[in-house]
Structures are given as C-alpha cells and as structure tokens.
ZAMARGU-4260 file (C-alpha; in steps of 0.2 Angstrom, whole numbers, plus 5000, padded with zeros to 4 digits):
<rodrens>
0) 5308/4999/4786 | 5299/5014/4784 | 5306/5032/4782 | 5297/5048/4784 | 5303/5067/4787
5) 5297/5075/4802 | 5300/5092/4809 | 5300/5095/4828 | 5302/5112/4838 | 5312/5117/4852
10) 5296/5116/4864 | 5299/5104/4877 | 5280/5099/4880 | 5280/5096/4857 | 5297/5083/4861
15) 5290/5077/4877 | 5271/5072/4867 | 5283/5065/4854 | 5295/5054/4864 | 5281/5048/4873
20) 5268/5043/4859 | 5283/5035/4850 | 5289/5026/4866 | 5273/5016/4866 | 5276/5004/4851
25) 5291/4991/4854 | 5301/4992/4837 | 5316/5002/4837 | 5315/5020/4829 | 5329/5031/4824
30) 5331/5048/4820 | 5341/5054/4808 | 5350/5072/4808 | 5365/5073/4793 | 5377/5063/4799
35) 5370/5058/4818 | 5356/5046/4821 | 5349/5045/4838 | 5335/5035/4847 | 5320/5042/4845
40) 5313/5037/4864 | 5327/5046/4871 | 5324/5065/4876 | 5342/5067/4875 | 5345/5061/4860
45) 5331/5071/4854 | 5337/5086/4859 | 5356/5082/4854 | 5351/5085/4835 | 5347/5101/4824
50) 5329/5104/4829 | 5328/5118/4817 | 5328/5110/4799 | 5317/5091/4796 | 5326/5076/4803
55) 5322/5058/4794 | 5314/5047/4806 | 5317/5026/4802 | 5302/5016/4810 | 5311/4998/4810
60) 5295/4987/4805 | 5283/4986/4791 | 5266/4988/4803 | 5268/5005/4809 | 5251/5014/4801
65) 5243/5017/4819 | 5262/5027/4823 | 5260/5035/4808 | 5243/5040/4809 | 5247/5048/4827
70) 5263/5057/4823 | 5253/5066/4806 | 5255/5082/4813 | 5274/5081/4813 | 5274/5073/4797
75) 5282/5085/4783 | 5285/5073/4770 | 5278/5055/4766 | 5293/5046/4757 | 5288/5027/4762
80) 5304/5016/4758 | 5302/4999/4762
</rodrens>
C-alpha cells in the first residue's frame, strides 16, 4: 500500500480530471478525510468529504509510479508507507 496527501478544490472540472485519471488504473484507491474514507473513483464520494484541508489518499498496490507521476500536481506531501 501506498499513502500520499493530496489536496483537491471545490472546482468541478479539478474533481472531474481527478476521478477520471484515477479511474483508469484497476486497483482499489481510498481517500481518507478524519474519520470517513471514500472511493476515490466515485464523484460523490469525492465531493462527500472536506475538500478544504489535504485528504490522505491509499493506492492499494505496490506498482503505482505512473499514477503517481500523473496525480503530481495534487500531490502536497510524499509520505510512501508500504
């Protein structure tokens, strides 16, 4: 497992790029907001946490440099736990 914090915005089109670039790679991906962690291929479930302050994300496989290497700009900090 890998765990990185990102930080999204409220734009629709800046969730909409996200969802859609981490919907392309088939491992599961969690986001994590205190308490709540949602899918993070789900708009909803995107837009159901607090958008305002960084949100851990959990990519559920060992491979993900490419992922990574797309998402950089809502990268904030690099923390890898494995």
């Amino acid at each position: 497992m890998t765990s990185i914090k990102i930080r999204l915005t409220m734009m629709t089109d800046d969730v909409k790029r996200f969802a859609a670039i981490v919907g392309e790679y088939p491992y599961d991906i969690d986001l994590c907001s205190g308490r709540y962690v949602v899918d993070a291929k789900s708009l909803l479930g995107i837009f159901s946490v607090d958008l305002s302050r960084p949100i851990e994300m959990r990519i559920y496989s060992d491979d993900c440099g490419d992922l990574l290497e797309r998402i950089r700009p809502y990268i904030i900090e690099e923390e890898a736990e494995k």
